[in-house]
N, C-alpha and C positions, 0 to 999 in steps of 0.2 A: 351716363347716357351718352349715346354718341354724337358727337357737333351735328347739327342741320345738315342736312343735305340738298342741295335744291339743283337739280341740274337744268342746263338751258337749251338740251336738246333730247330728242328719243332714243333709246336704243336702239342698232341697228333692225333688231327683232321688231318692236313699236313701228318703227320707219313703214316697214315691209308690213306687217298687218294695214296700216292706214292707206298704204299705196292700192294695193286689191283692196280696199274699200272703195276705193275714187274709182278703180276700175268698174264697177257694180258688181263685183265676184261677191261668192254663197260660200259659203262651206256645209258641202254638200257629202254625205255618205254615199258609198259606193251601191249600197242596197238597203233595204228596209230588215231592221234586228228585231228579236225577239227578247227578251229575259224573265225568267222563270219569276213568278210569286214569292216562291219557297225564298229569293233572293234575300225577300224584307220579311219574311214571314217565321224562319226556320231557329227557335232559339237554339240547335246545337250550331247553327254557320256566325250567329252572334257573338256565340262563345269564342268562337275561335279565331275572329274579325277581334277580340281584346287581347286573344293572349298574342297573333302574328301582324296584326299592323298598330294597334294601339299600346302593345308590350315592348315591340321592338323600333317602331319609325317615331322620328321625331315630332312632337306635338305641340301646335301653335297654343301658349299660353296668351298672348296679346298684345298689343304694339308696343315699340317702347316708353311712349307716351302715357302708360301707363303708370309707370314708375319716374314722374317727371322730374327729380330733384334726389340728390343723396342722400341716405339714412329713410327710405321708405318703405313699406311693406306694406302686401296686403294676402288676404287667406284666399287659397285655390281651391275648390272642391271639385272642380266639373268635370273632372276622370277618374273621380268614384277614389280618390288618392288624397288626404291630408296635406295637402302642400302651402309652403310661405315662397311667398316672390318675393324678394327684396333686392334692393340696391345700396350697397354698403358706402361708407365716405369715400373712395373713390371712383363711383360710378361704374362699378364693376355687379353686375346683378349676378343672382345665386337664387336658387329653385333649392329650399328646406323642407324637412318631413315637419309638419306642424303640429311635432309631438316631441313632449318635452323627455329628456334622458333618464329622469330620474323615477316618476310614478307613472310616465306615460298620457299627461294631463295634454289635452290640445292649449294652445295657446294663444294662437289670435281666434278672435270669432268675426262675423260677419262676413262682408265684401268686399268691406271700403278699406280704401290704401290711407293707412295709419303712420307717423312718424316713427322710426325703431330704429332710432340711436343706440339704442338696448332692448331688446324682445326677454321681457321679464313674465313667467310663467306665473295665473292668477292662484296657484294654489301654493306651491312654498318658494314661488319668490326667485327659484334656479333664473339664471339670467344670461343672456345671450346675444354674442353681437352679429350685425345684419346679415354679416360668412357663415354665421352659424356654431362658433366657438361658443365652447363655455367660459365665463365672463367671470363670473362671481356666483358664490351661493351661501345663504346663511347661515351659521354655524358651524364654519366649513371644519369644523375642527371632532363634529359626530362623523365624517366623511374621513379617519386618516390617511388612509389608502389611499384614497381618490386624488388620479392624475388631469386636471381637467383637459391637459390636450387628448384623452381618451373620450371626452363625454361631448364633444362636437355633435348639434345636429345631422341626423341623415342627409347628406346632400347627391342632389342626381346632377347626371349632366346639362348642363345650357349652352345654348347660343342666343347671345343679340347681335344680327345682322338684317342690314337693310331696316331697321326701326322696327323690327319684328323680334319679339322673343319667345325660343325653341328649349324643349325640354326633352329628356330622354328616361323611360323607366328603365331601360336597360345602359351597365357601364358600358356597354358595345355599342351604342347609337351611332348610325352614320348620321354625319351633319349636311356631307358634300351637298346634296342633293337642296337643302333647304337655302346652305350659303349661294348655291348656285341665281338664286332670286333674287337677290341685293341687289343687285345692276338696275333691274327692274322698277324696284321699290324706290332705289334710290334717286331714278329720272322722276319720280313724281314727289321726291323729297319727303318719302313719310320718316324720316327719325325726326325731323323738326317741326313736323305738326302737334296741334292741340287738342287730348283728347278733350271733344265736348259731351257727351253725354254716353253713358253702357245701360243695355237693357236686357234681360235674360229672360226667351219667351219660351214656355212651357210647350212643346211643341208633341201632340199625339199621334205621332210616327215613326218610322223606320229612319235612323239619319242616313239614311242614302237616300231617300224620300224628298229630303230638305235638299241635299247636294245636288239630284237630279235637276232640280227644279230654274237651276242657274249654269246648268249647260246647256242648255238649247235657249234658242231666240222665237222657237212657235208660238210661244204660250203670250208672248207678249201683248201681240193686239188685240187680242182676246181675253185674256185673262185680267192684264191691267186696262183695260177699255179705259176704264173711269180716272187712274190716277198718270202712269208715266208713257203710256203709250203714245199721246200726240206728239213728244218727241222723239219718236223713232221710226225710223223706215223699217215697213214689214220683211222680215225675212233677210236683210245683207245682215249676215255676219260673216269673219273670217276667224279662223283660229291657227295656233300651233302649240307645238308642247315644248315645252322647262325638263327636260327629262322627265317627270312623272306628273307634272303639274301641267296642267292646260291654262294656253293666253287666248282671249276672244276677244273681239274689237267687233263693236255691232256700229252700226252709225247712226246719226241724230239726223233727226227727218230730213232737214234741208243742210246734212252733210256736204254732197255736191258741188253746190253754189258756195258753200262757205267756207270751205275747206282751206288753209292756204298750211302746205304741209312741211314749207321752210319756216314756219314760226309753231314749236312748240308751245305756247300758251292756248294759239287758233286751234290748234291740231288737238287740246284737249277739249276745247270746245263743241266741237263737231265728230268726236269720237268717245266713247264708254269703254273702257278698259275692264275686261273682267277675268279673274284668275281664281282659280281651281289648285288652293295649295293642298296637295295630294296627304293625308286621304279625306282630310276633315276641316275646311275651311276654302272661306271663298273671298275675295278682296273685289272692291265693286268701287271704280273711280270715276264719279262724277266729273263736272268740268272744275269744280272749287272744293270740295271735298273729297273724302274714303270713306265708305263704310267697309266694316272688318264683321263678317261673321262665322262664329265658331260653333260647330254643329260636335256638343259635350254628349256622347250617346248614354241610358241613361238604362234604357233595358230595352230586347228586342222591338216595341212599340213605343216607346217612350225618350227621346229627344229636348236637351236643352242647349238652345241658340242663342248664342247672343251677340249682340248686336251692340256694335263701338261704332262711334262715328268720331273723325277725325277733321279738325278746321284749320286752316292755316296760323292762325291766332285766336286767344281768349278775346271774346266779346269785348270790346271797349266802351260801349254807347246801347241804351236801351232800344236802338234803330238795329244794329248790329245782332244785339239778341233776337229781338223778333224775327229777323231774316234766317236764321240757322236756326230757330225755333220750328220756325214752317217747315224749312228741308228734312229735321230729324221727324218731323208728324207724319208729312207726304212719305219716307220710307220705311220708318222704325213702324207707325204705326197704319199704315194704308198700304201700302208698296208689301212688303214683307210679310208685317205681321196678320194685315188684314187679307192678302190674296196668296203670298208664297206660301209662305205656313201652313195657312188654312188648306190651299191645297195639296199640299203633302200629307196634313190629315184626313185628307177627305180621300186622297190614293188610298192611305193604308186600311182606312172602314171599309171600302168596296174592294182590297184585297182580302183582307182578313174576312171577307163571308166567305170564300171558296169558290165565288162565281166566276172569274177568272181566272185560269190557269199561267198566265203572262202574260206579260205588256208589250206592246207591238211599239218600234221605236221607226220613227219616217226618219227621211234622207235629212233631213233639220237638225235631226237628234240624235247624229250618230257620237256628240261628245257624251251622251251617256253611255250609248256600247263601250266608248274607251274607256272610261271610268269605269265600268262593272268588267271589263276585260281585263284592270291593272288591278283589283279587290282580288281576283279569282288567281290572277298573278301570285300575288303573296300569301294569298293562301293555300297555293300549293309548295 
């Protein structure tokens, strides 16, 4: 895993978002968008959204916080792909096919991140270390032939950068584009945070449905009335783009007054940080925490999110738990699961009748034109 990182000031980019915040600047779209139904609705554009952006760009697996110690592993399924994450004795992580060489048997189950000093297969025992070698297997002596440096698990490509861990189904994955994000990450120090809690919410929509719903700032005092809207001012937000990814910086109600924008710690205080890692994942920074969420598409209507929260440190005191307890409730399960979510399925029931032909996007919303302008990108 990689040392902590904590940095003690913003990125020049961070800087410049928070300045046009203090100024009262919008980020505003030049005109009002349209985008077809058919968008979220079309299983043959589904299809082809898995084989040219989910076949070929890199895809957020989860923070490195994940894999918090050497010799861990745990089972991936949420790209419909067999996968083990592990992190070997030297802290070097690896993305495995979670299928054994010999009969083809899966071999971790579950979710949870297991010790795998050795990844021993429950059916005859073939055994494997956390790179993915074959290890040892019994009676190696019915095997003559067999060479084990032939019988290595499946391994794809990875990156861990900026406390984020990247996977590629294709040997051709560019990484550029996602290492380009470190800098970022790393001003708010996520490879030495703690994961505290993951949750995986069944979500009945289109995931671009879910992704929509966290680039714009309209929906805010509106939609969250009841949980995080009294702190935020309606409508300032600012943005820019990471090459393919979108940064937005919305401001907290009494921003303003509070802002003081030579101290980083302030500066997180009185600004939200939210990112748009291109094409399936959204980073959402609190003043003391992350939330990570990854939108696993599951079939044209169909959507699994989940949702990581990230804390500076493991709880130390039953004061301390209670405190990150309320934060993970207020958005895993109010914030998100109870308004985001919910209304991403409630888009796709009143698209899916056919009563509207497309969605009208306001001057607020133009970061979802770019997003559905950079989908239609790649899939040309």
């Amino acid at each position: 895993m990689d040392a902590p990182v904590r940095s003690a000031r913003p990125t020049p980019g961070q800087q410049a978002l928070a300045e046009a915040l203090a100024r009262g600047e919008a980020a505003l779209g030049k005109r009002v968008e349209r985008v077809s139904a058919d968008v979220y609705l079309d299983a043959r554009r589904f299809e082809r959204e898995q084989e040219r952006l989910f076949g070929r760009l890199p895809l957020l697996l989860g923070p490195s916080a994940l894999l918090p110690a050497a010799n861990r592993a745990v089972a991936h399924d949420g790209y419909e792909v067999p996968l083990i994450v592990s992190r070997d004795g030297d802290g070097r992580v690896h993305v495995l096919a979670n299928v054994c060489r010999h009969r083809g048997t899966r071999l971790l189950e579950g979710g949870e991140v297991v010790p795998a000093l050795r990844i021993v297969c429950p059916y005859h025992a073939w055994t494997y270390k956390p790179d993915g070698r074959l290890l040892a297997l019994p009676r190696a002596e019915c095997f003559p032939w067999l060479d084990k440096a032939d019988y290595a698990l499946t391994r794809f490509p990875v990156v861990e950068s900026g406390g984020l861990i990247w996977f590629g189904r294709s040997a051709e994955t560019d990484f550029a584009p996602v290492e380009a994000l470190s800098e970022d990450m790393d001003a708010f120090g996520l490879a030495g945070l703690h994961l505290y809690r993951r949750h995986a919410h069944a979500v009945a929509a289109n995931w671009k449905l879910v992704i929509d719903a966290f680039l714009e700032s309209y929906h805010v005092q509106r939609l969250h009335a009841a949980t995080i809207a009294p702190f935020f001012a309606d409508g300032i937000t600012v943005a820019d783009r990471i090459g393919p990814h979108q940064r937005a910086a919305v401001g907290r109600a009494d921003y303003l007054a509070a802002m003081d924008r030579s101290d980083w710690a302030a500066l997180r205080r009185a600004v939200t940080y939210t990112y748009h890692l291109f094409p399936n994942a959204v980073v959402v920074v609190s003043p003391d925490y992350i939330n990570l969420l990854i939108c696993l598409p599951q079939s044209v209507e169909q959507t699994l999110v989940e949702d990581v929260m990230l804390i500076p440190e493991a709880p130390a005191t039953p004061q301390a738990e209670e405190h990150w307890r309320r934060s993970w409730e207020l958005l895993d399960e109010g914030t998100f699961g109870g308004e985001d979510f919910r209304a991403a399925a409630l888009c796709h029931q009143g698209l899916a009748s056919g009563l509207v032909e497309e969605v009208t996007l306001g001057l607020l919303e133009s970061g979802i034109a770019q997003f559905h302008a950079l989908v239609d990108q790649a899939l040309a």
